[in-house]
N, C-alpha and C positions, 0 to 999 in steps of 0.2 A: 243586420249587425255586421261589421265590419272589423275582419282582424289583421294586425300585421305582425308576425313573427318571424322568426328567423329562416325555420326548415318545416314547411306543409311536406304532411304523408300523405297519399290519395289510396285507401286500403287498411283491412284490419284482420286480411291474416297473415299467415308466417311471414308473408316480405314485411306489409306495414308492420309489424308489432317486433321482427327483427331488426329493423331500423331503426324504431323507436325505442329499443332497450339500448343498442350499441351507442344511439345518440344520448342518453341520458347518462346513461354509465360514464360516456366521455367529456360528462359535465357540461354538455349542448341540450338545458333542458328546454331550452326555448322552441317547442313545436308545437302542432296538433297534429290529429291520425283525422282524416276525413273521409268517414262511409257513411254509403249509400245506403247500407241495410239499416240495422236495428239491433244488433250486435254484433257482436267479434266471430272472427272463423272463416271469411272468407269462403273459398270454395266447402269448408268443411260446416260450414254454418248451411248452403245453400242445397248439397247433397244432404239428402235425408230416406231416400230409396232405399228398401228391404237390403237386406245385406251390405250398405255402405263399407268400405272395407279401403285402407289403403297397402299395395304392390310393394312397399317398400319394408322393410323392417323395422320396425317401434324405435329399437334403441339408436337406429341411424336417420331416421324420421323424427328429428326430434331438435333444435338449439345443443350446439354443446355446453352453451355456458347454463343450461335449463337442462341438467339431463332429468327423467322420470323414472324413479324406480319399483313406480308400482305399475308399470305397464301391464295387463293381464295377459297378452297372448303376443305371439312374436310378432304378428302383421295387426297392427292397434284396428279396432274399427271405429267409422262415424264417432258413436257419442265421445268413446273416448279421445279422440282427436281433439276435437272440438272443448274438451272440458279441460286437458292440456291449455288451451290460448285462451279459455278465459281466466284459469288459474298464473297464468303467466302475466295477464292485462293485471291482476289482484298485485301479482308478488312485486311488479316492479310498478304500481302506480300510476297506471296507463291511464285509470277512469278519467281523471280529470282532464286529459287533453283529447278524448274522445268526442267527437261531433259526427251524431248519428243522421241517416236523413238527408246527405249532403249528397247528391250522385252529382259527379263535377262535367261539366257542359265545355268548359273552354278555358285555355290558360296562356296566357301572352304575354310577354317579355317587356318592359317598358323602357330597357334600357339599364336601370339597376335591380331589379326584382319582377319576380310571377305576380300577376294579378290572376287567381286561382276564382271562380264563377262555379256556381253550382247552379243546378235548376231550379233551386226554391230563390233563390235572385241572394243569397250571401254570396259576400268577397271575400278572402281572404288576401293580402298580400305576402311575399314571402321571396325568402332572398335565395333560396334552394327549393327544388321541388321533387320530393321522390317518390316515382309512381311505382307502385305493389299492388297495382290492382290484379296484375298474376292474367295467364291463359285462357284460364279454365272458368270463365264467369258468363260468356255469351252464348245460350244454347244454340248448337246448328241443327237447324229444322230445315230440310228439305220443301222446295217447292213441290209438291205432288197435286195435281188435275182434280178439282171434285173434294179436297180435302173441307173445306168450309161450308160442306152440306152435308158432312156425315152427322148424323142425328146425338151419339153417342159418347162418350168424354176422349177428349186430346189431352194428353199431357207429355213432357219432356222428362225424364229421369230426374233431371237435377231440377224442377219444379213438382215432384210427385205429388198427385193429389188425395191424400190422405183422407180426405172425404169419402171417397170414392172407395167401398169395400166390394172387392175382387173376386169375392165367393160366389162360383157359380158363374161366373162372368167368362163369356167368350172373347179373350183378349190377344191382338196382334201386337205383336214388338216387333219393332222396325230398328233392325242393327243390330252388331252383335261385337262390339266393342266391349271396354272395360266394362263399364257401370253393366249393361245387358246381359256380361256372363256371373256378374254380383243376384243382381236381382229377378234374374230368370227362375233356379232353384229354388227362389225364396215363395217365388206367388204361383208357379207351377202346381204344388199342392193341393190347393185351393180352387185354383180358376176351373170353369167346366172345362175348358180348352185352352189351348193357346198353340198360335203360328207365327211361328218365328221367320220374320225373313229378313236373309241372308243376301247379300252381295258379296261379299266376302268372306271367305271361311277363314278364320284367327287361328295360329298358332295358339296351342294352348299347353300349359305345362302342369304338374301340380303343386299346389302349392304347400312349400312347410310348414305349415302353420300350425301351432299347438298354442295351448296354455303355458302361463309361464308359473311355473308353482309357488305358491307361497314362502317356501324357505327359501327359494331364488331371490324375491324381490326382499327379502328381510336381508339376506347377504349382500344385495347392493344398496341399503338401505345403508346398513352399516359399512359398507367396504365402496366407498365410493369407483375407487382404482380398477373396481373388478367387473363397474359394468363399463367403464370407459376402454379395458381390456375387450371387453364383448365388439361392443363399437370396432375397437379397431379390427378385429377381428373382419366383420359382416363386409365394412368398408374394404379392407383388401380384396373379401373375396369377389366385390363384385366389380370392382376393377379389373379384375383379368378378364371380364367378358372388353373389354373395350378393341381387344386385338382382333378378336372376332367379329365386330361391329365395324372394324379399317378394313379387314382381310377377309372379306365373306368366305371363302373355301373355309375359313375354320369353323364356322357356324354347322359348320357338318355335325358334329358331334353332339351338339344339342339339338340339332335337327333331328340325329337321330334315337336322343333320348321323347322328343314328341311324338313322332312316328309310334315308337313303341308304346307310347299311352294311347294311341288312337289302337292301334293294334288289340292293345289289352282290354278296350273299353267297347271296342264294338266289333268283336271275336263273332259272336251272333248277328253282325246286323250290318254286312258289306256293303248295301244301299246307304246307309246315314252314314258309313264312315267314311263312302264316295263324295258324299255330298261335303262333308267336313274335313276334307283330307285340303290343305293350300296349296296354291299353286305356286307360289315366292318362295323365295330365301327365308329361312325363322332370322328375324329380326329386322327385317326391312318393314313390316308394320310394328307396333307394341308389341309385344310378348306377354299374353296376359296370364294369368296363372289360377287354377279353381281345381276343389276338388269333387263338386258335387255339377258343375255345366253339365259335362258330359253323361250324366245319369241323367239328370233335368230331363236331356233332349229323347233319354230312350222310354220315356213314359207314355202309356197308351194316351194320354189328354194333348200332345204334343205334338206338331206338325210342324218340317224344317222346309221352306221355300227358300229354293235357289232363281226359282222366273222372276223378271223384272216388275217392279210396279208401274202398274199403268195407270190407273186414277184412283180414287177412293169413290165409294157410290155414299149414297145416306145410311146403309148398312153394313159396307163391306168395301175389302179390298179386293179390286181386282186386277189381274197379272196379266201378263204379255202371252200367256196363252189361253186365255181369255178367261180364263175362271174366277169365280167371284170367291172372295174366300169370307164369309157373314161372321162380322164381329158386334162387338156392343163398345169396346176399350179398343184405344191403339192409346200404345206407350213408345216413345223415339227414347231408342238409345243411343244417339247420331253424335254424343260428342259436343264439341264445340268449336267455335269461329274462332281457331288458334293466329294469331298472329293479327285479331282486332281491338285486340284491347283498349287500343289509341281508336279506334275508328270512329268512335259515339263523341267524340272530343275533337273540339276545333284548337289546335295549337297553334300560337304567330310566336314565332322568334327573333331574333335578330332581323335588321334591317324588314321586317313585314312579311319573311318566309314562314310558309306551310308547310307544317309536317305533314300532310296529304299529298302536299306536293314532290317534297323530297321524298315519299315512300312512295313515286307513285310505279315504279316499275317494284316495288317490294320493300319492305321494312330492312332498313339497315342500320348497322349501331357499331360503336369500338369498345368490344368486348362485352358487347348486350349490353351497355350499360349504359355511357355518354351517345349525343347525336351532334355532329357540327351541324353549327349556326344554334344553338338552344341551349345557352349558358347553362351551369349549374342545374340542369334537368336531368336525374336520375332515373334511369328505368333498371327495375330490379327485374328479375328475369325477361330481359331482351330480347332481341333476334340471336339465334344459335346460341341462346345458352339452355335449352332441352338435353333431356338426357334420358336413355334409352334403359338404361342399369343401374343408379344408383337414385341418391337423394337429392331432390332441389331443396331443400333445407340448409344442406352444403355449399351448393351456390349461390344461396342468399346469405348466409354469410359469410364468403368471400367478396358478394359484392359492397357490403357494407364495409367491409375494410379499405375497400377502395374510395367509397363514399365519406368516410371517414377521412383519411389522407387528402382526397381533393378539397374540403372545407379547413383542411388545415393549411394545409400548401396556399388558398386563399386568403387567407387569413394572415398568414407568414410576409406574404409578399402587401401586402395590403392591399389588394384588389376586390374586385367587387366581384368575380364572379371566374370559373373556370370553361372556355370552351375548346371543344376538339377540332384537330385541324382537320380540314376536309380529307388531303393528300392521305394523310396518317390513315383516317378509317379507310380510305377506299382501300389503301395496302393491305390493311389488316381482313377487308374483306373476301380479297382476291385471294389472302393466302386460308384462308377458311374454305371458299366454293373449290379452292385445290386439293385442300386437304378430305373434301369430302368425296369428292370426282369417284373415285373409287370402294365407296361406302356401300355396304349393306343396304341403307336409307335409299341412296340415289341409283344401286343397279341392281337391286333384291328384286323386280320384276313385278311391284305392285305402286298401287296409288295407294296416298296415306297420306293425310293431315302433314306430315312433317316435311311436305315440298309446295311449295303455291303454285299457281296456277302456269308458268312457265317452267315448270320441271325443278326452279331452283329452291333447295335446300334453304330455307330461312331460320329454322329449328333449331336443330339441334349441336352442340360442341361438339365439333369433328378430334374430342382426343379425352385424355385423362382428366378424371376433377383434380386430381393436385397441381397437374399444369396450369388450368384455369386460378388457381388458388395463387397457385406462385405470380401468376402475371397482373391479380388485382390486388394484390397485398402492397402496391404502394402504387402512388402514378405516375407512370414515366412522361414525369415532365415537358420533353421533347414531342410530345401524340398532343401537346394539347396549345394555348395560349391563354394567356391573364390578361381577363378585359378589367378597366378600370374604367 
């Protein structure tokens, strides 16, 4: 079956279902949402691992025009994330433009609209296309030697196999990123053993997390002003790390509030604090923040390897100083293939150009969002629009107002379609890789997801989200051209 609409969504969480309210709201109810899955939530749908938990704070993790005020704890977890977007698809009417099942294969420009392709062989046509299919959806799995003869279960965090009970089980996790220091604590308990290896030892901080009391959420039930106060509140404060994020010598100070949790936490045990002490700048990788990792790792079931993997056997791993280390479970906490989101997807644009092709020294965009030569193609968290400190929530709705303004500006003029000029982004990009030059990200002294493979920075805004906010809030006209 074959559709033509106005605006295809490719995605159903916070990007798709944030573009899908701000378009409806602005009386553009002409779309569909098109996922791959099986329902809503996007990355919070596909996280399901022990401790799922998000880094950000509830009430700034959240739509402003959607605030919640029954959030339970100040850093929401899994379920409730997740039952936030599907109660958001309910309030504003989403069901009916959902098309589930659809994981989209290829989209090419014909001149006045996307012809959008999915792998089940549906078309849609569509005169805008906004992709939300977000960072965080492709797991990265390491090539490792011998992996595909280990007798025993593989699985990736963000496909956890719940089948699979843990009790008793001699379990390797490989990484020690976000998800790893969630769900480490959690199945530690249980497991006969578990060995941890490390390539990297994470900054780790603790986290504020409590409950949020019942007469809290009853007083922002009633007093809406007072959790919007909260918000602004959380949002200032985590804006002033951005100065520190430009100017690493300030990162001292939180450095050395980490330092002193390591201090505190393994007072008895100078060998694991060796071993988990970084070597970088705090914030040149994530910052992740827990308050139960660092107990996890001092329990007698628990083993931290800093030696390199050498291959997996049908039992075991083993290390670059030759030792076998005998499991039954290896669970990857390795993250994801950031900056592939487009890469499963064949794009043709204007005149028959590849987006493979123009990304082929790295993904680039004006303001994360537009690409010249690929009219009316929104991409909702972009290139450099990551953020180290606060909410992508935020920057997805600021890019919808920019998404917003270009279909009208279209529209205004009578045009078929809005594209960016080449000259414009590459300005824009040049003054982005300047503005980062001297970044935490780019000379904190570590490798980390947020630079590709030539060193260069594709990640993350090199500045304030209100700056980001102020410069997508309308389109300056002059960055782009009106194809007819």
């Amino acid at each position: 079956m074959n559709e033509t609409v106005d605006v295809a969504i490719v995605g159903s969480g916070f990007a798709g279902l944030g573009a899908a309210v701000r378009l409806a709201e602005a009386g553009r109810g002409d779309f569909v949402i098109l996922e791959k899955g099986e329902s809503v939530g996007g990355t919070w749908r596909d996280n399901t691992y022990p401790g799922c938990a998000c880094d950000v704070q509830s009430h700034l993790y959240s739509f402003s025009f959607a605030p919640n005020p029954n959030w339970t704890r100040n850093f929401a977890r899994q379920p409730e994330i997740r039952a936030y977007l599907e109660s958001l698809t309910d309030r504003y009417g989403l069901r009916d433009r959902l098309r589930f099942g659809r994981e989209i294969t290829g989209l090419e420009w014909d001149g006045s609209r996307w012809e959008v392709r999915s792998a089940d062989g549906e078309v849609v046509h569509a005169r805008a296309v906004v992709w939300g299919t977000g960072p965080l959806h492709i797991p990265s799995l390491p090539e490792i030697e011998g992996l595909d003869e280990f007798t025993g279960a593989v699985f990736h965090s963000s496909r956890w196999d719940h089948d699979r009970d843990l009790r008793g089980r001699r379990v390797a996790v490989i990484g020690t990123g976000a998800s790893a220091i969630q769900f480490v604590p959690q199945i530690q308990p249980e497991v006969a053993s578990l060995t941890l290896f490390q390539r990297t030892a994470p900054w780790v901080l603790p986290k504020p997390d409590r409950e949020i009391p019942g007469l809290l959420r009853r007083i922002y039930q009633a007093l809406p002003l007072v959790q919007r106060l909260q918000r602004a509140i959380i949002y200032g404060r985590n804006e002033m790390l951005v100065g520190g994020f430009l100017k690493p010598a300030r990162m001292k100070i939180i450095e050395g509030f980490a330092r002193a949790y390591l201090d505190r936490k393994f007072a008895d045990r100078p060998d694991l604090k060796a071993k988990l002490t970084p070597d970088f700048t705090i914030g040149c990788k994530r910052i992740l923040m827990s308050n139960d990792y660092y107990s996890a790792l001092k329990r007698d079931n628990v083993a931290v390897v800093t030696d390199g993997i050498e291959r997996v056997t049908a039992t075991g791993v083993v290390t670059a100083d030759g030792v076998e280390h005998e499991v039954d479970t290896i669970i990857f906490g390795t993250g994801f293939r950031v900056g592939e989101g487009m890469g499963t997807v064949a794009v043709t644009g204007r005149d028959g150009v590849k987006l493979d092709d123009v990304w082929a020294d790295g993904p680039e965009a004006l303001l994360g969002t537009t690409v010249a030569g690929f009219p009316n193609l929104f991409m909702m968290i972009g290139p450099n629009t990551g953020l180290g400190h606060s909410s992508m929530v935020y920057m997805i709705e600021s890019q919808t107002s920019f998404l917003l303004d270009a279909l009208r500006l279209v529209d205004a003029h009578g045009a078929t379609a809005l594209d960016t000029r080449r000259d414009r982004q590459d300005a824009f990009n040049v003054e982005v890789q300047r503005r980062l030059e001297g970044s935490v990200w780019n000379t904190g002294g570590c490798k980390s997801w947020y630079l590709d493979a030539q060193g260069n920075n594709r990640t993350v805004w090199p500045g304030y989200t209100f700056d980001y906010r102020r410069r997508t809030r309308k389109v300056n006209l002059p960055d782009h051209e009106l194809v007819h």
